[in-house]
Backbone bond lengths (Angstrom), bond angles and torsions (degrees), N, CA, C in turn:
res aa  C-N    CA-C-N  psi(-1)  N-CA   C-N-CA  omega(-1)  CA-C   N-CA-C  phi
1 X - - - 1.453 - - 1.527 110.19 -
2 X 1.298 115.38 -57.06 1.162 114.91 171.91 1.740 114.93 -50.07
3 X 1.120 130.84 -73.89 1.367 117.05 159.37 0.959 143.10 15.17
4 X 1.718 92.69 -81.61 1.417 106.06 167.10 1.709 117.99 -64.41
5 X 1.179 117.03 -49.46 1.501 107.38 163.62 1.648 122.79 -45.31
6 X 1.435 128.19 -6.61 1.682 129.69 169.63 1.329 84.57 -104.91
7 X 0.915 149.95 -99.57 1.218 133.61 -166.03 1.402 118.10 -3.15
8 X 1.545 127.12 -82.25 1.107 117.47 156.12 1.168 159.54 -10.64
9 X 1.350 107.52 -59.13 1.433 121.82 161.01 1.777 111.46 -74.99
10 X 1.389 130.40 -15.63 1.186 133.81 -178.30 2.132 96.24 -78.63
11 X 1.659 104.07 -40.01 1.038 99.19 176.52 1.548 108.66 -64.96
12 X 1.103 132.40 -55.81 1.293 143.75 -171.04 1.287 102.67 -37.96
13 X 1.199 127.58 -47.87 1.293 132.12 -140.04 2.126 100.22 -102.57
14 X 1.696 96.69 -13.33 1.396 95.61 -177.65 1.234 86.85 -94.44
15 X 1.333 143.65 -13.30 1.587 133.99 163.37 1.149 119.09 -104.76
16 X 1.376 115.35 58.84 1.632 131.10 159.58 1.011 110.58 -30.58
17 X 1.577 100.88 -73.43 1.370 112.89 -153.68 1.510 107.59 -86.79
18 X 1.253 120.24 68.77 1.567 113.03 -178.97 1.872 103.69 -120.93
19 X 0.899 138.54 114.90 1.581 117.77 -161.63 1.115 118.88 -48.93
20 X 1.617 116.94 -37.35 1.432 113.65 178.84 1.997 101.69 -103.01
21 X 0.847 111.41 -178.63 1.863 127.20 167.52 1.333 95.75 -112.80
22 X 1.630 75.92 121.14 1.762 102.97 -179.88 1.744 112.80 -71.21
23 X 1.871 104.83 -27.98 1.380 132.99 159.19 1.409 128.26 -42.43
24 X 1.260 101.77 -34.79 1.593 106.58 -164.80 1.525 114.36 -35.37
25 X 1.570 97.67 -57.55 1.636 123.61 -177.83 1.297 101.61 -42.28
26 X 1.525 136.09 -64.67 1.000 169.00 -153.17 1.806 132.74 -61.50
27 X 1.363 94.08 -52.31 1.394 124.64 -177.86 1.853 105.63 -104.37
28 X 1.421 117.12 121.67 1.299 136.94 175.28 1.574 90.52 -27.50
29 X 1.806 104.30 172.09 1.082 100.83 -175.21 1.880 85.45 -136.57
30 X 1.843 103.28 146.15 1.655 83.26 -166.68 1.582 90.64 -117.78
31 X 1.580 117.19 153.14 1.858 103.72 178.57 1.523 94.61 83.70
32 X 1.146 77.50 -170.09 1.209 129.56 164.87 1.555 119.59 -51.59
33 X 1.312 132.04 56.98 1.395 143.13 166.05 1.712 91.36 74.79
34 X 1.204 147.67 -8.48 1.452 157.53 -147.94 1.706 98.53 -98.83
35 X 1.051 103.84 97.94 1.663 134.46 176.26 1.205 108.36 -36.46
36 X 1.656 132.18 145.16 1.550 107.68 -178.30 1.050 104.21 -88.80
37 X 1.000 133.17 -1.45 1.973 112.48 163.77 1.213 124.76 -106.74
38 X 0.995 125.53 17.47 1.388 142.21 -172.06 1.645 102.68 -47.03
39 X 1.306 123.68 -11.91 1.609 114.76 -172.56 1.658 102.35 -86.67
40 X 1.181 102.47 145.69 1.549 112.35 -172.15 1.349 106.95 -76.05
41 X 1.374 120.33 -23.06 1.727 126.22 -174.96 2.067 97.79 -45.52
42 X 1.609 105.88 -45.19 1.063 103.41 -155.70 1.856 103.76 -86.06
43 X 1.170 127.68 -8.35 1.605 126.49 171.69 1.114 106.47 -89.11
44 X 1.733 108.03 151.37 1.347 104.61 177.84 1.422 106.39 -90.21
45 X 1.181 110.19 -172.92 1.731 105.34 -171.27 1.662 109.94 -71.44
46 X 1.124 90.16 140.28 2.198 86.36 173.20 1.635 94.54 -82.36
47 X 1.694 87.82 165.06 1.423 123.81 172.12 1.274 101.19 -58.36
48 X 1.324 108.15 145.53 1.514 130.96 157.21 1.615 114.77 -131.58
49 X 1.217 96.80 109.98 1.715 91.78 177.67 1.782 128.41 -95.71
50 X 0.580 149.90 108.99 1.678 169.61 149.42 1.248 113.20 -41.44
51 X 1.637 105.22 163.60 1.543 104.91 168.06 1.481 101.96 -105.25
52 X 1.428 136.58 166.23 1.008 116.87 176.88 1.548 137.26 -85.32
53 X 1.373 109.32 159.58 1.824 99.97 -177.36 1.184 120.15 -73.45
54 X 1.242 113.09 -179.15 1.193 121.77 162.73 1.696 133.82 -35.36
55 X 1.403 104.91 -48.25 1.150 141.20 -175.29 1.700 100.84 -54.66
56 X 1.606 94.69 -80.06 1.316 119.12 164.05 1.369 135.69 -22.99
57 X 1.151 107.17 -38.58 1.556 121.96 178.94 1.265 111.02 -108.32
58 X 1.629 137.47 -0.70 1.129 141.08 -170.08 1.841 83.75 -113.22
59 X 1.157 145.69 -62.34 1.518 140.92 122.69 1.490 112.61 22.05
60 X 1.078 111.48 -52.83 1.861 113.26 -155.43 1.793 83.36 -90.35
61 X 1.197 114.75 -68.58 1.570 132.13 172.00 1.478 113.38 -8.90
62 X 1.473 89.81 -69.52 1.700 106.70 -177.55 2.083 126.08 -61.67
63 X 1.498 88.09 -28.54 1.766 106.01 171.51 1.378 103.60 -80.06
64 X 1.533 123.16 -55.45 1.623 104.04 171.91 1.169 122.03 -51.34
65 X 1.580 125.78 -34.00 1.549 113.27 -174.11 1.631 120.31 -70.51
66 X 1.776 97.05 -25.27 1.744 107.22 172.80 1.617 111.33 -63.23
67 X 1.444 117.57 -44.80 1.442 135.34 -174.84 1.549 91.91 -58.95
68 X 1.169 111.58 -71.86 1.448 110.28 -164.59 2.067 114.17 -65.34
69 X 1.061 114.17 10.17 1.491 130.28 -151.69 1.413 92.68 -112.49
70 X 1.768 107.62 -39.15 1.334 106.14 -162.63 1.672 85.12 -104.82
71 X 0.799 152.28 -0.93 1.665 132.30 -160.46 1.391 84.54 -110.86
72 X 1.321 139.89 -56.53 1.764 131.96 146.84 1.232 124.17 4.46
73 X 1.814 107.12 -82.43 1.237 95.05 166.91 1.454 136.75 -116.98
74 X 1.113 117.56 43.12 1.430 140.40 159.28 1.158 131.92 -112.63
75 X 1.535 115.57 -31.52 1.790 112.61 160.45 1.794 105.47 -118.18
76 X 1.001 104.61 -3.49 1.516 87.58 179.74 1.242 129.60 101.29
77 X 1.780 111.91 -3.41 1.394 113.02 -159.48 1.678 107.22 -137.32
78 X 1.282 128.05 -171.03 1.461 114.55 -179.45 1.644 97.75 -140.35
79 X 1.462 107.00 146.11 1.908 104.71 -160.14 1.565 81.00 -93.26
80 X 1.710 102.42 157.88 1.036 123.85 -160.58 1.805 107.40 -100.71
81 X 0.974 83.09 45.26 1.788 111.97 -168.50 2.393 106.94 12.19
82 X 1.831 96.06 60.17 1.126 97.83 -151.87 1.473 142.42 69.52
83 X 1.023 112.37 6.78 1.543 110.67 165.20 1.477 124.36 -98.92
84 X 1.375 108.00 21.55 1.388 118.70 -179.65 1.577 118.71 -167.29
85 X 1.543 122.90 121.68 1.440 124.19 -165.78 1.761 93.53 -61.98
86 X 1.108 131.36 -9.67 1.522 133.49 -145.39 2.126 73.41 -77.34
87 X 1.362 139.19 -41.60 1.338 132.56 -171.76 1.339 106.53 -45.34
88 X 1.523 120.70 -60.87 1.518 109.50 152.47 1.112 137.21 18.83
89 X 1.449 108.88 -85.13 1.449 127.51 168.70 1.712 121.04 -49.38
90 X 1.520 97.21 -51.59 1.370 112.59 -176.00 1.355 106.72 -66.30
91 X 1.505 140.35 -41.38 1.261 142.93 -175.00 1.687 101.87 -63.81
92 X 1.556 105.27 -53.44 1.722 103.43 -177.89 1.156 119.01 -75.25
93 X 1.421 134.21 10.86 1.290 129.78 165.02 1.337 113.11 -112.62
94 X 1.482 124.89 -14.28 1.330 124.82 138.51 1.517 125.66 -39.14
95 X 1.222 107.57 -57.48 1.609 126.37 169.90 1.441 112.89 -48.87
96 X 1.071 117.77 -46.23 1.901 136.46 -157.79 2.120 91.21 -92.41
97 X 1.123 106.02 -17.98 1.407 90.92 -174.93 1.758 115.60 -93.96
98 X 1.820 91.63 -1.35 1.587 109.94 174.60 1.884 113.47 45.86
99 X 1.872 94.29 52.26 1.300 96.49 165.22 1.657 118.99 -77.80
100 X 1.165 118.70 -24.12 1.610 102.18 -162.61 1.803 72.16 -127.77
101 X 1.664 78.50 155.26 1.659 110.87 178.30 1.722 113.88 -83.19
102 X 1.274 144.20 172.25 1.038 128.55 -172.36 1.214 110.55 -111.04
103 X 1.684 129.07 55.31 0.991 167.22 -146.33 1.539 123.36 -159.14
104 X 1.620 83.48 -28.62 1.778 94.73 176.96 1.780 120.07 -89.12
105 X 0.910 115.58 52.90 1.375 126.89 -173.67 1.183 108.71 -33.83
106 X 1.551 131.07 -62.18 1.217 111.83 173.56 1.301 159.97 -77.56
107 X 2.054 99.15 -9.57 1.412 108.77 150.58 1.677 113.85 -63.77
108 X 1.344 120.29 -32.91 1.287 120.81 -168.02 1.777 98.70 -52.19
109 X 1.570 101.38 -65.42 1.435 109.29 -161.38 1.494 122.87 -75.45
110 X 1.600 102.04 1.01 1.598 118.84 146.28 1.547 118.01 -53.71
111 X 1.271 103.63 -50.98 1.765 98.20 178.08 1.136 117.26 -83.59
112 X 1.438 120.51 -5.10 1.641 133.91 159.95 1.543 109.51 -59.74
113 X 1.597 109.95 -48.85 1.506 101.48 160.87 1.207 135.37 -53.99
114 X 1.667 110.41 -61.03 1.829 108.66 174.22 0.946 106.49 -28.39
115 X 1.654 119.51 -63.20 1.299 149.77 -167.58 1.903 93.65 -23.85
116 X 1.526 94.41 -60.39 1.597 100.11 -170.15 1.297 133.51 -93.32
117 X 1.315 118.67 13.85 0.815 157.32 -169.40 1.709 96.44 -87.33
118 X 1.613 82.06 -90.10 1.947 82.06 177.12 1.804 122.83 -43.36
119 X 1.663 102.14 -36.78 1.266 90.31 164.14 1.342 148.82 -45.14
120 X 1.379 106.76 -53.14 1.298 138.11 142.05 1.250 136.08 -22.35
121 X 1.250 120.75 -49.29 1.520 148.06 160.61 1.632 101.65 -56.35
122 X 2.033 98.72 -78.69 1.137 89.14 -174.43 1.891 149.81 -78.52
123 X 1.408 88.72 -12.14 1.596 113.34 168.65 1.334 121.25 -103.49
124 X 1.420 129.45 10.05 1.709 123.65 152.47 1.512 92.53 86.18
125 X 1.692 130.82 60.32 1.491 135.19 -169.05 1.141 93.48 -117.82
126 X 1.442 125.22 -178.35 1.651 127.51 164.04 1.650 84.94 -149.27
127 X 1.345 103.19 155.85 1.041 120.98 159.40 1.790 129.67 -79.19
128 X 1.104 120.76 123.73 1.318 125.36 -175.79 1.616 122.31 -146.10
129 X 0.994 100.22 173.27 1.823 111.19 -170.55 1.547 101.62 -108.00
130 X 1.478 119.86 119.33 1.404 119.02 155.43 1.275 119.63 -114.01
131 X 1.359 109.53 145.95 1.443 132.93 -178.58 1.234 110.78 -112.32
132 X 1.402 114.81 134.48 1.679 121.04 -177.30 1.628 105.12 -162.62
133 X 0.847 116.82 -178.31 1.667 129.53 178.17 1.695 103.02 -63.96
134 X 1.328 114.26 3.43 1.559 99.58 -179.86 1.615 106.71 -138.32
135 X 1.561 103.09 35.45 1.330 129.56 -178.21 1.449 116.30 70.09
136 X 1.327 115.59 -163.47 1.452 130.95 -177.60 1.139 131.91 -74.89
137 X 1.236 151.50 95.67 1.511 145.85 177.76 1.486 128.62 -132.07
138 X 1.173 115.79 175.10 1.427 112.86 -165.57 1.322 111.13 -123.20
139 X 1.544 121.28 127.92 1.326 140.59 -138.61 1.348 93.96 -154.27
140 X 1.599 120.45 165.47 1.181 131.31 -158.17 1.936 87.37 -135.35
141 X 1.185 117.31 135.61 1.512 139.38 -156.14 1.278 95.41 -119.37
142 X 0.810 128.34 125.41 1.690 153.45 147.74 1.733 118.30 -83.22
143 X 1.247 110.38 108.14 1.818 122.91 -154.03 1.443 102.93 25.87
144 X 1.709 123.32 -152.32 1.359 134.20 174.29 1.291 135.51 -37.73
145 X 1.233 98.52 -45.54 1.666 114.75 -167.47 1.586 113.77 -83.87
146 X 1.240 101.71 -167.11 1.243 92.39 -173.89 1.695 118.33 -130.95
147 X 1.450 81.16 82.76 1.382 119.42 174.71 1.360 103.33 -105.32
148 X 1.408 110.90 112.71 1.390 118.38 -173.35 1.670 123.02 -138.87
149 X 1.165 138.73 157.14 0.996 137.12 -124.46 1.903 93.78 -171.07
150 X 1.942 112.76 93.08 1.471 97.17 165.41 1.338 123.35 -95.68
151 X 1.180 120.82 114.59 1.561 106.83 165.81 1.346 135.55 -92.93
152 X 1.676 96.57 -5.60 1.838 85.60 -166.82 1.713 103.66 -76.71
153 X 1.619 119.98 -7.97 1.169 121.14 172.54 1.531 124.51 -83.14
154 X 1.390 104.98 -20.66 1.403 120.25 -169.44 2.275 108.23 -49.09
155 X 1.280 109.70 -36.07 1.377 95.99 169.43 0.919 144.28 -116.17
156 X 1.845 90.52 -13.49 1.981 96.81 151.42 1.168 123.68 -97.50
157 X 1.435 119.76 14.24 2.184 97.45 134.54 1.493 115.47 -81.01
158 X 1.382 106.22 -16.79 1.332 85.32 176.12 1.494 126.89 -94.15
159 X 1.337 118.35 -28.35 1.584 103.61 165.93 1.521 117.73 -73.69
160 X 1.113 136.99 -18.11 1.547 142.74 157.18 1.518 107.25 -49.77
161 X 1.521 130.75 -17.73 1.203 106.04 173.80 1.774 95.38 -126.85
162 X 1.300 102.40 21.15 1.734 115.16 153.32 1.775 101.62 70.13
163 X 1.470 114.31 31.69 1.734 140.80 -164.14 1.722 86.05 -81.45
164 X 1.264 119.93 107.64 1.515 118.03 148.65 1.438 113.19 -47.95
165 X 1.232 111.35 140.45 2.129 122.71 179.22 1.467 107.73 -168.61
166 X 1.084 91.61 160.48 1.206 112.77 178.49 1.505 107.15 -117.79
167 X 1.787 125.90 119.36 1.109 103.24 162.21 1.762 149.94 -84.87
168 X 1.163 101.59 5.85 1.550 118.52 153.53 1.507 105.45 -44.64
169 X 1.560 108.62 -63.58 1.694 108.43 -172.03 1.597 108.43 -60.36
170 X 1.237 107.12 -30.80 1.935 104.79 169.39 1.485 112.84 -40.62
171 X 1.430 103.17 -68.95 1.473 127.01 -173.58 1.709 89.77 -59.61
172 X 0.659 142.88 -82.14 1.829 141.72 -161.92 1.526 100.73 -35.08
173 X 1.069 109.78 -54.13 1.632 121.24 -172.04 1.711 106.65 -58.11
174 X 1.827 109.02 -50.83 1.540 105.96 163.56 1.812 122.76 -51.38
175 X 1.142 89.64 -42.79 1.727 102.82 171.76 1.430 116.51 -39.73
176 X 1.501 107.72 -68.61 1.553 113.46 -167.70 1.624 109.29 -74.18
177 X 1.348 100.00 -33.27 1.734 103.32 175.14 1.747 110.07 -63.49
178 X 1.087 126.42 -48.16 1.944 134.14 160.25 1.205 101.93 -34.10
179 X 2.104 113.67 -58.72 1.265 91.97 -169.82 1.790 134.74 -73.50
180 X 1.699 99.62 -15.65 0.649 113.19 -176.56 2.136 115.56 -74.49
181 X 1.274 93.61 -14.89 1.644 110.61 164.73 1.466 110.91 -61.86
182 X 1.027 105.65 -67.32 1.422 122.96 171.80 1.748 111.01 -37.45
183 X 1.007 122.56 -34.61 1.616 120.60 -150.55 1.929 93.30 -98.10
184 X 1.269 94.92 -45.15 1.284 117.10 -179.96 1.792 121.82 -63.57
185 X 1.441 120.10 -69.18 1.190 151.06 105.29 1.871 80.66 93.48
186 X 1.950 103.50 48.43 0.942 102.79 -168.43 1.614 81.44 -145.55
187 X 1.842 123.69 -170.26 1.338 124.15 -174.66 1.422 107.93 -21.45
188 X 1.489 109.17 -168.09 1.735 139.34 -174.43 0.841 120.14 -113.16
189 X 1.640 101.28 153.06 1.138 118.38 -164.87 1.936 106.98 -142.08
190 X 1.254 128.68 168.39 0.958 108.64 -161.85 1.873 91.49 -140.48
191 X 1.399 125.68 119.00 1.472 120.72 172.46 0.873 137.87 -68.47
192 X 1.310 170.14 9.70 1.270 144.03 -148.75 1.716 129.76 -67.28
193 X 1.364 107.87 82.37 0.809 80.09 -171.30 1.608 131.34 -117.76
């Protein structure tokens, strides 16, 4: 019993940041209707989402011009700064031509932008800044809430741990998760995917 009660609260506590406690139901109630974890010591900090700064968007600017710098002169072609799945192609043959090492974090998470870019374009995203207990970053927002969506990480965790992908299946995976925003189009949720 006990066990299972650390367990619990170990789960609880890896879903800080969830707006409501998925626990509530779950976990005794002590007092006065007053939840037993109700103390904030034990959540991690929630999300706060932003629009982005200055910084941030001069950031996003500077990775499209590398993306588009390298698809120039390495495939020959110019990305359709999201107005066409055809970037797709162009991003994974960037990838497939094994220019940057998986060391290069920030060419990587340059094509994490295009990457999000088209998303963005093509699934109705905005770009935004979230803040949480594991600092500041930039994520793509699905209407108000906080339904969120990272891409600039989406392919440099994965070639850093040397993960065969396809980025079509990236984009598909953003797809069904939107739609699944859409269907729902109720609290948050948080992507990584």
């Amino acid at each position: 019993m006990v066990l299972g009660l650390v367990a619990a609260i170990g789960f609880y506590i890896i879903l800080g940041r969830s707006v409501s406690n998925p626990l509530d139901s779950l976990l005794p109630l002590m007092g006065a209707g007053t939840p037993l974890l109700e103390d904030d010591s034990f959540i991690a900090q929630r999300t706060l989402i932003e629009p982005l700064d200055g910084v941030e968007q001069r950031r996003l600017r500077e990775q499209r011009q590398l993306v588009a710098e390298l698809a120039r002169r390495h495939i020959g072609t110019q990305l359709s700064a999201g107005e066409s799945l055809e970037d797709l192609r162009v991003i994974q043959e960037l990838l497939d031509k094994k220019l940057f090492s998986p060391d290069q974090t920030y060419e990587l998470q340059s094509l994490g932008v295009a990457l999000g870019d088209l998303m963005a374009a093509q699934l109705d995203l905005k770009w935004v800044a979230v803040v949480d207990d594991l600092g500041r970053s930039r994520a793509l927002q699905w209407g108000d809430g906080e339904d969120l969506i990272f891409p600039i990480t989406m392919i440099s965790k994965r070639v850093e741990v040397d993960l065969r992908f396809r980025v079509e299946d990236l984009y598909d995976k953003a797809e069904v998760a939107v739609k699944g925003f859409r269907m729902r189009a109720s609290g948050g949720r948080r992507l990584d995917l």
